[in-house]
N, C-alpha and C positions, 0 to 999 in steps of 0.2 A: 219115682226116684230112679227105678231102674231103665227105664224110661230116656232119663235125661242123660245115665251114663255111656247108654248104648249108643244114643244119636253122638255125644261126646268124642264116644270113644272110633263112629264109622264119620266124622265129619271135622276127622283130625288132621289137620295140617301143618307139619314140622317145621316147616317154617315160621310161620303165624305163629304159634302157640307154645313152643317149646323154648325153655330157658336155655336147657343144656340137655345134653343126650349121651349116653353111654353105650358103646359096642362090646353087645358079650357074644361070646361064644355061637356057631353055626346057625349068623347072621340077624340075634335074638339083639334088640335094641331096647334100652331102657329110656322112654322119654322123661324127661321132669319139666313141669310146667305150673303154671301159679296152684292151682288144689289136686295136683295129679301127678302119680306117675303111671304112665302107658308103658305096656310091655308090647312088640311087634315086631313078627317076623319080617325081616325083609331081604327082597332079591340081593344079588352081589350087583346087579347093574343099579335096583333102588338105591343102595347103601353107599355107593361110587358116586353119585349126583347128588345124596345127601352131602358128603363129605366135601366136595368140590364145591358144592355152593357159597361163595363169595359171604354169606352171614354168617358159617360159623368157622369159629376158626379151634384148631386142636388146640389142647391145653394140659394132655397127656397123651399117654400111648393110647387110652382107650373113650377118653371125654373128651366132647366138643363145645364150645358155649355158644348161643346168640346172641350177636354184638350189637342186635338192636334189642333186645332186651335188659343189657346191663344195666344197673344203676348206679354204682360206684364200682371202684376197683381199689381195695386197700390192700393192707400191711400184705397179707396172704392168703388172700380169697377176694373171691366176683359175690356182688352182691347184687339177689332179683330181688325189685321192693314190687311191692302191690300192697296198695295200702286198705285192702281189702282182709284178704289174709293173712297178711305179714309179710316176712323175706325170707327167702331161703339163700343157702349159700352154698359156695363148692371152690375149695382149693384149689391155689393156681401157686405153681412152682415160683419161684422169685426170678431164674435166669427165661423163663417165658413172660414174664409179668412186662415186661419192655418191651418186646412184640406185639400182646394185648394193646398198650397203651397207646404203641404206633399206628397200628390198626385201626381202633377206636378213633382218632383223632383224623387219620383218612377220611375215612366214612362220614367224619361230621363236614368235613371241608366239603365233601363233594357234595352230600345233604342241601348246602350252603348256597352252591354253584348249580 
């Protein structure tokens, strides 16, 4: 078991894997991902190409989500399904909720194209 957490935890890609991701404090990141959360330091250059990268988009001052990971977007909150686990979820402001939505619906068109 410890085992499978370690290879998990050095064969982790924030891309791939992560729902949503929070920035703490002297560049300490909280991953959440379907049965996990990862804690990981990262550089100020890792953490500037995390945040730029085109999948996720901010959805506060300190939380990011994966817009290919969503599965719905309701009243006020992004919802991750895996229907293994279950779902997790994480509040999204209502005056951002319409940027998500715009985004989300990009992403599928060009998917598409």
């Amino acid at each position: 078991m410890e085992q499978e957490f370690k290879d998990m935890y050095e064969d982790f890609e924030p891309n791939r894997d992560t729902y949503f991701f929070k920035v703490g404090n002297g560049g300490l990141i909280s991953f959440h991902g379907r049965n996990y959360n990862i804690r990981k330091s990262l550089s100020e250059d890792q953490l500037k190409l995390l945040i730029r990268d085109s999948m996720f988009l901010r959805i506060s001052s300190n939380c990011y989500v994966n817009m290919d990971k969503i599965s719905s977007v309701e009243k006020d909150h992004i919802r991750f399904l895996d229907h293994t686990t279950g779902s997790k979820i994480v509040s999204v402001p209502l005056w951002k909720k319409q940027t998500l939505q715009e985004r989300l619906t990009q992403r599928k068109q060009t998917v598409v194209h």
